[in-house]
C-alpha positions in Angstrom: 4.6 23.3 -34.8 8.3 22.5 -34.0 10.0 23.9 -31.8 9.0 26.2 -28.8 11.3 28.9 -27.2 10.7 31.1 -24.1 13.2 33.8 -25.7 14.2 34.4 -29.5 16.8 33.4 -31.9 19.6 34.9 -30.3 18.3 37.7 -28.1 19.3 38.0 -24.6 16.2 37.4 -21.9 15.6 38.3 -18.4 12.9 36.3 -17.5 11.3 33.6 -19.6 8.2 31.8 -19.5 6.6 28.7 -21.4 3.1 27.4 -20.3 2.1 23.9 -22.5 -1.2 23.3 -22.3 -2.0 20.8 -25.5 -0.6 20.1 -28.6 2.1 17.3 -30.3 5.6 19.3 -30.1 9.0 18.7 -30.8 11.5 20.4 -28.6 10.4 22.8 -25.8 13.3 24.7 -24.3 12.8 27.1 -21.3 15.2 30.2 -23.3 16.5 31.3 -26.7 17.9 29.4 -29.8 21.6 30.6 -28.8 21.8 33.7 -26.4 22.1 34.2 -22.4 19.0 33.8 -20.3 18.9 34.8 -16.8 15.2 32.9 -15.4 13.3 30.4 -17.5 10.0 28.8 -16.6 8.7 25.9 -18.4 5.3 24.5 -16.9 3.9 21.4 -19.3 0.7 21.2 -17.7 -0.5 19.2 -21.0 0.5 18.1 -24.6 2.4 15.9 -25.6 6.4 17.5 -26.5 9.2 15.1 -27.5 11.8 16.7 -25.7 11.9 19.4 -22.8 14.8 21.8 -22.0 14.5 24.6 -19.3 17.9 26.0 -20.6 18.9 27.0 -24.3 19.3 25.1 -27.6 22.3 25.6 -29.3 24.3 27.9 -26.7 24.1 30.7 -24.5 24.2 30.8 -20.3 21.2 30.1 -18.4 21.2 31.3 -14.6 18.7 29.6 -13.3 16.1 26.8 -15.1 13.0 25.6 -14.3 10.8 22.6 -15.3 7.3 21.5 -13.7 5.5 19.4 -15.0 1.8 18.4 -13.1 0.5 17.0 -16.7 0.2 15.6 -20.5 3.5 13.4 -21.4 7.1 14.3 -22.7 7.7 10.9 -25.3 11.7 11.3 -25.3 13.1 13.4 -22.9 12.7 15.9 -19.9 16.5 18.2 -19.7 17.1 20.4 -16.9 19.7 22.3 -18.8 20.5 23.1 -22.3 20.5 20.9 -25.7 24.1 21.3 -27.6 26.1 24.0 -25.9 26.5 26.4 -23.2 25.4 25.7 -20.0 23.6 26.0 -17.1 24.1 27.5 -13.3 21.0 25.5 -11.9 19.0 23.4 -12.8 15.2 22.5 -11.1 12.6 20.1 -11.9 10.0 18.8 -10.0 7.3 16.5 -11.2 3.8 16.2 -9.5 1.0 15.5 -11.2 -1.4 12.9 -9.5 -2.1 11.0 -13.1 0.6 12.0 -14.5 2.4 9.5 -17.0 5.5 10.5 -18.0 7.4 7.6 -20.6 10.8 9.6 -22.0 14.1 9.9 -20.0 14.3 12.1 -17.1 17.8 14.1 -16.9 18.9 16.7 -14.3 21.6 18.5 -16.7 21.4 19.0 -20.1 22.2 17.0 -23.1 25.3 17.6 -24.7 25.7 20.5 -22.9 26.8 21.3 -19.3 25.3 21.9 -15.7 28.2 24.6 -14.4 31.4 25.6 -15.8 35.0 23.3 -15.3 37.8 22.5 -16.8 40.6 19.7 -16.4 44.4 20.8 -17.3 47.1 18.7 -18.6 47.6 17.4 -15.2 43.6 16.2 -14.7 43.6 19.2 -12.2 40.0 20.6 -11.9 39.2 24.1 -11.9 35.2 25.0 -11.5 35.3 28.6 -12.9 31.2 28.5 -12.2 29.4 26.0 -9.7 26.5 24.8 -10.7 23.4 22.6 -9.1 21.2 20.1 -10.1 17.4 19.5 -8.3 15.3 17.1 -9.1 12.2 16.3 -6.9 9.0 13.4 -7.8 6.2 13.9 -5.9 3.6 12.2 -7.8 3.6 10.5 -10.9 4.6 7.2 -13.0 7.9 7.5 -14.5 8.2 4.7 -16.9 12.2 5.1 -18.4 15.7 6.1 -16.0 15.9 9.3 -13.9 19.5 10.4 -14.2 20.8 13.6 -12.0 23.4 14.2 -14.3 24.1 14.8 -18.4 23.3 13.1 -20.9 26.4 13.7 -22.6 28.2 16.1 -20.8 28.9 16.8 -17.2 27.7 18.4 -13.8 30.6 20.4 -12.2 28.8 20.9 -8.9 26.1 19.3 -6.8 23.3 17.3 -7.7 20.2 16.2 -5.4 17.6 14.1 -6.4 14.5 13.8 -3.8 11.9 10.7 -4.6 8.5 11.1 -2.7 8.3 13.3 0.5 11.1 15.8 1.3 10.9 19.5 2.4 9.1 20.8 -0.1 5.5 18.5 0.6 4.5 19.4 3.3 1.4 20.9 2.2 1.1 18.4 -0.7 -1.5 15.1 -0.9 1.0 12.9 -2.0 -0.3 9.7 -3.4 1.3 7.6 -6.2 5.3 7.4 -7.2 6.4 4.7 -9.6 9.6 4.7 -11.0 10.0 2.2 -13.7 13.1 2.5 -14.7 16.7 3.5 -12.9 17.6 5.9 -10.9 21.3 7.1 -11.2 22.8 9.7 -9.7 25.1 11.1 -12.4 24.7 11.2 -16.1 25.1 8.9 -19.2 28.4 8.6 -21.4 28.0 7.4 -25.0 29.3 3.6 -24.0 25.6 4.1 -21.9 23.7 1.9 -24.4 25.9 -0.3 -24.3 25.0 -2.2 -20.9 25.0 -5.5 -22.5 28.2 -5.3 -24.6 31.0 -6.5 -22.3 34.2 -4.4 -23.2 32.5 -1.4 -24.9 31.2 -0.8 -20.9 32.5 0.5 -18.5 32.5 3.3 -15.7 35.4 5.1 -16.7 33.7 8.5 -17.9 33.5 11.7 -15.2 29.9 13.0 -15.5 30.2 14.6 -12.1 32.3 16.7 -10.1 30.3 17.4 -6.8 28.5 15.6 -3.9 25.1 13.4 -5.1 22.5 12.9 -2.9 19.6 10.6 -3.5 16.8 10.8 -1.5 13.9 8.1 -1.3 11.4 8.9 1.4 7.9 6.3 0.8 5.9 8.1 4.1 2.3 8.3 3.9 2.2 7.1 -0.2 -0.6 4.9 -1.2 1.3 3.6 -3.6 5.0 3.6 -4.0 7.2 1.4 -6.0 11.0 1.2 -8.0 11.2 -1.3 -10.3 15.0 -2.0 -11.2 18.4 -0.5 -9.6 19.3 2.5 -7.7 22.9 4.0 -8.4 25.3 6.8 -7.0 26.9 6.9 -10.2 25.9 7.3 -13.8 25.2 5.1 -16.6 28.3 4.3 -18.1 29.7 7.1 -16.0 30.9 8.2 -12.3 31.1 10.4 -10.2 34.5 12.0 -9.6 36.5 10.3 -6.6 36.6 13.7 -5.1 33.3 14.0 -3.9 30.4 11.7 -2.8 27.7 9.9 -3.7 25.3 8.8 -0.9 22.0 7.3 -1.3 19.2 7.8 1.4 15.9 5.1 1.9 13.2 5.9 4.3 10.2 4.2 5.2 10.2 1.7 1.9 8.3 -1.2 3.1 6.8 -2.9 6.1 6.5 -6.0 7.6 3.3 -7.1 5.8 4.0 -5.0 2.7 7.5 -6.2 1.6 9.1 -3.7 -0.9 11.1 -5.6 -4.0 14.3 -3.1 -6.3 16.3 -5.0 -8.1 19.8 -3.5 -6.7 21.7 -0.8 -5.2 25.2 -0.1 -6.7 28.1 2.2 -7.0 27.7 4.5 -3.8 30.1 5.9 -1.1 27.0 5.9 1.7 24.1 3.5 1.4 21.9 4.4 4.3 18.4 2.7 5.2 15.5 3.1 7.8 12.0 2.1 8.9 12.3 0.0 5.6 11.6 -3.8 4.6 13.1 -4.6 1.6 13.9 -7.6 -0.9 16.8 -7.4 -3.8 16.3 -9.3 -6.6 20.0 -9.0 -7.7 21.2 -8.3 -11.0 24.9 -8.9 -13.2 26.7 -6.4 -13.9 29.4 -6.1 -16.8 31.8 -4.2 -15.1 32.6 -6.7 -11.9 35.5 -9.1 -11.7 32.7 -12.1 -11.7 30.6 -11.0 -14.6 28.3 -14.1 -14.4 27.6 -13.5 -10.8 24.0 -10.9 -9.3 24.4 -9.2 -6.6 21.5 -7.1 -4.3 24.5 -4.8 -3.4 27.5 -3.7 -5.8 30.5 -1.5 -4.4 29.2 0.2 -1.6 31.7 1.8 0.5 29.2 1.5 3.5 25.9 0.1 4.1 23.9 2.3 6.9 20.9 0.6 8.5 18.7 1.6 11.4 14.8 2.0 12.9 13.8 -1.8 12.6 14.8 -2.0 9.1 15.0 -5.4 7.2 17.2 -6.9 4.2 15.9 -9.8 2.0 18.7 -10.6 -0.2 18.4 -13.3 -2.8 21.7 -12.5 -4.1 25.0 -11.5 -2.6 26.9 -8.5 -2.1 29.9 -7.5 -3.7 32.7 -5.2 -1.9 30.2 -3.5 0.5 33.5 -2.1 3.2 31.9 -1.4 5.8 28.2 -2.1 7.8 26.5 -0.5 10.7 23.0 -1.2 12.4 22.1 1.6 14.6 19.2 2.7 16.0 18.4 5.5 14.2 20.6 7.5 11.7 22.5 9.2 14.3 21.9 7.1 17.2 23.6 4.3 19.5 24.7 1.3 17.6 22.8 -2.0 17.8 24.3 -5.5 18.4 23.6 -8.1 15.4 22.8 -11.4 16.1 
């Protein structure tokens, strides 16, 4: 088998749904080959597909996507939207599955195709003819490559929200074990995005978003919890627009006798941190002024941090503006000694 479609070749569908129980697969996608879908529903509950869409291949609108995956292992990568054209309005995908391994790329929009509908004019002057969203929530599982909100060679014209552990949506669920192995950026890739370790062929000049980005890390009540490497607002290879916001939100990472360890934090507007015990390893970073220089923190526009939360730095920080210490998130301030 190769490919799996919710709709047809090129039929128009109201409401499609994929259920992947087993088998070795090549491409799942949510709705058609190239027409308009309205709801699609993929749930990968086993198997093992390369790549999963929840929009459409080659073109066509799709309204409103969905992704869930509670089992089996996509090898490449998970898409929120569609492959190589058209686009999609919204975007969801939520991953809970409590042994679930999951070892491809994990992207909110869709590959070469967009989340939303914009265009620039001769002037750079946006105009969003069709918002779109992105939604990405981990509740359970070990994702071993990057989990990018955005594109992976496109862009996101609207919002994009990417929730890590507990949020409002768990309340009722026995959260146990989130690894993230990889990154976690907030936007999407350009094609300079493999490319990290090639100096002048690098660089963050590429739009992949033109809304607000929030990232949401909440560690309450996990047996296990761990991020391995960085934490960005912005893409890889790519940024949000300087119109909007990226702002990156850490709760209850860490304790006193259980010291949490990221590598960095990087390229956000808000950096904001509580009930949390951390330690950055630091990391370079092509792109700064001081290229043989780490940093724990890299262009942060302001660094939030409240509820008896602790900072291990073993490296620096590079143009972080501003710093508060409060005593919770909207609190009194506290004095630093």
């Amino acid at each position: 088998m190769v490919n799996v479609y919710g709709g047809g070749n090129n039929g128009t569908i109201e409401n499609a749904k994929v259920n992947l129980k087993g088998g070795i697969i090549n491409n799942v996608y949510g709705g058609s080959n190239s027409a308009n879908a309205t709801k699609t529903t993929v749930n990968v509950q086993g198997g093992t597909p390369q790549s999963v869409y929840g929009g459409c291949n080659i073109s066509g609108t799709c309204n409103n996507a969905n992704i869930d995956i509670t089992s089996g292992n996509v090898t490449s990568a998970i898409y929120g939207g569609n492959n190589a054209g058209g686009y999609t309005k919204e975007a969801n995908i939520t991953i809970n599955g409590e042994n679930l391994v999951l070892t491809g790329k994990i992207y909110g929009g869709g590959n070469k195709a967009e989340i939303g509908k914009g265009s620039l004019d001769s002037n750079n002057k946006l105009t969003i003819e069709d918002k779109g969203n992105v939604n990405i929530s981990i509740i359970n599982g070990t994702i071993k490559n990057d989990v990018n909100g955005g594109s992976k060679e496109s862009i996101v014209y609207g919002d994009t929200k990417i929730n890590i552990g507990k949020n409002e949506n768990t309340t009722n669920v026995q959260s146990k074990i989130v690894k993230i192995n990889g990154n976690i950026f907030g936007c999407g890739d350009s094609n300079l995005a493999d490319n990290a370790n090639a100096g002048n062929n690098f660089d963050y000049n590429y739009v992949s978003s033109y809304g607000n980005v929030d990232i949401k890390i909440d560690a309450n009540n996990y047996q296990i919890f761990s991020i391995d490497k960085s934490i960005f607002g912005s893409g890889n290879a790519a940024k949000n627009s300087d119109d909007y916001k990226s702002n990156i939100y850490i709760n209850n990472f860490g304790t006193n006798e259980n010291i949490k360890k990221i590598v960095s934090v990087q390229r956000a507007n808000g950096l904001y941190i509580g009930n949390s015990n951390i330690e950055f390893a630091g990391i370079l970073n092509a792109c700064n002024y001081y290229k043989k220089v780490s940093y724990a923190l890299n262009r942060i526009d302001n660094l939030t941090i409240y509820a008896n939360t602790k900072l291990y730095m073993k490296r620096g920080y590079n143009i972080v503006k501003s710093f508060n210490s409060l005593v919770d998130l909207n609190g009194e301030k506290e004095n630093i000694e």
